[in-house]
C-alpha positions in Angstrom: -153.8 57.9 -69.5 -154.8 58.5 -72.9 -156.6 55.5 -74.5 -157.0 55.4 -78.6 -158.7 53.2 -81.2 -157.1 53.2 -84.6 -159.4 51.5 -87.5 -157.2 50.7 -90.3 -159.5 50.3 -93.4 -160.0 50.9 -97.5 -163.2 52.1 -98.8 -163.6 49.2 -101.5 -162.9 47.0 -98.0 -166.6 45.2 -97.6 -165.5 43.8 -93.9 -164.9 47.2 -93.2 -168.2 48.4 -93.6 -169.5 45.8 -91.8 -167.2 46.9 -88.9 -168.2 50.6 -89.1 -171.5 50.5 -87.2 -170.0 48.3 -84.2 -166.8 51.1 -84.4 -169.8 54.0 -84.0 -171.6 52.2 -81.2 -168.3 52.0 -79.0 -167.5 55.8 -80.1 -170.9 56.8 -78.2 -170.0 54.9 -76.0 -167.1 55.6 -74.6 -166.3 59.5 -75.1 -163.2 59.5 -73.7 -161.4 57.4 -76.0 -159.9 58.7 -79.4 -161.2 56.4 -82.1 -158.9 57.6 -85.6 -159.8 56.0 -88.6 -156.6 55.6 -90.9 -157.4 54.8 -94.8 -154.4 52.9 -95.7 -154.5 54.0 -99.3 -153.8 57.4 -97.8 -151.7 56.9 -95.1 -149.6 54.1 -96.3 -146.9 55.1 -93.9 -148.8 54.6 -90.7 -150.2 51.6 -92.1 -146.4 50.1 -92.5 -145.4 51.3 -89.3 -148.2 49.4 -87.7 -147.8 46.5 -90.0 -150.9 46.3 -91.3 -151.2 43.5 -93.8 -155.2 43.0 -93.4 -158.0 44.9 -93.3 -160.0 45.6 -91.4 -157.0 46.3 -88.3 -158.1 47.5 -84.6 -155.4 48.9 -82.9 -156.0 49.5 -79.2 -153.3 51.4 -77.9 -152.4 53.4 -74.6 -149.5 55.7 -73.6 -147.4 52.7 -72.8 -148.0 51.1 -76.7 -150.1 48.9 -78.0 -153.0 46.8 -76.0 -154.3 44.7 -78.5 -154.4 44.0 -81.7 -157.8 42.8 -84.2 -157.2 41.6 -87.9 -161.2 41.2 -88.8 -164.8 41.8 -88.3 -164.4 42.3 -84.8 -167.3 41.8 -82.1 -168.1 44.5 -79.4 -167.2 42.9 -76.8 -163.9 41.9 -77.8 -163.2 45.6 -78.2 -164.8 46.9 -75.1 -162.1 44.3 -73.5 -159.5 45.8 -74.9 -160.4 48.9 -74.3 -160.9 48.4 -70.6 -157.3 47.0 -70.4 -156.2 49.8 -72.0 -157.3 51.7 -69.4 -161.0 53.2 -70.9 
């Protein structure tokens, strides 16, 4: 089962940069995961389809749909939880 982090962000988003370096730990971490970072400005369409009103968003998501969802600076271990219900 395929297990995959989206990061939903702006670059003038300051909680997003504070996110990054917790988002590059995990991404060491755990190399079988796909982490996709989505800039909403660019990819408005994923970002509605995901209904993403907030940035920063984590999406944790597996073949059956969506695990969990983060709206916030979001703290390791809340993700590694995720992730390992997701499957990771």
């Amino acid at each position: 089962m395929s297990v995959r982090l989206k990061d939903f962000y702006a670059d003038w988003c300051g909680p997003c940069k504070t996110q990054d370096p917790i988002l590059d730990e995990l991404e060491e971490d755990y190399p079988d995961v796909d982490f996709e970072k989505v800039d909403v400005e660019e990819e408005q369409e994923i970002a509605n389809q995901y209904q993403v009103r907030s940035l920063p968003t984590l999406i944790v998501e597996n073949d059956d749909g969506v695990v969990d969802r983060f709206v916030g600076v979001t703290q390791r271990e809340d993700l590694e939880e995720a992730l390992a219900q997701a499957g990771a």
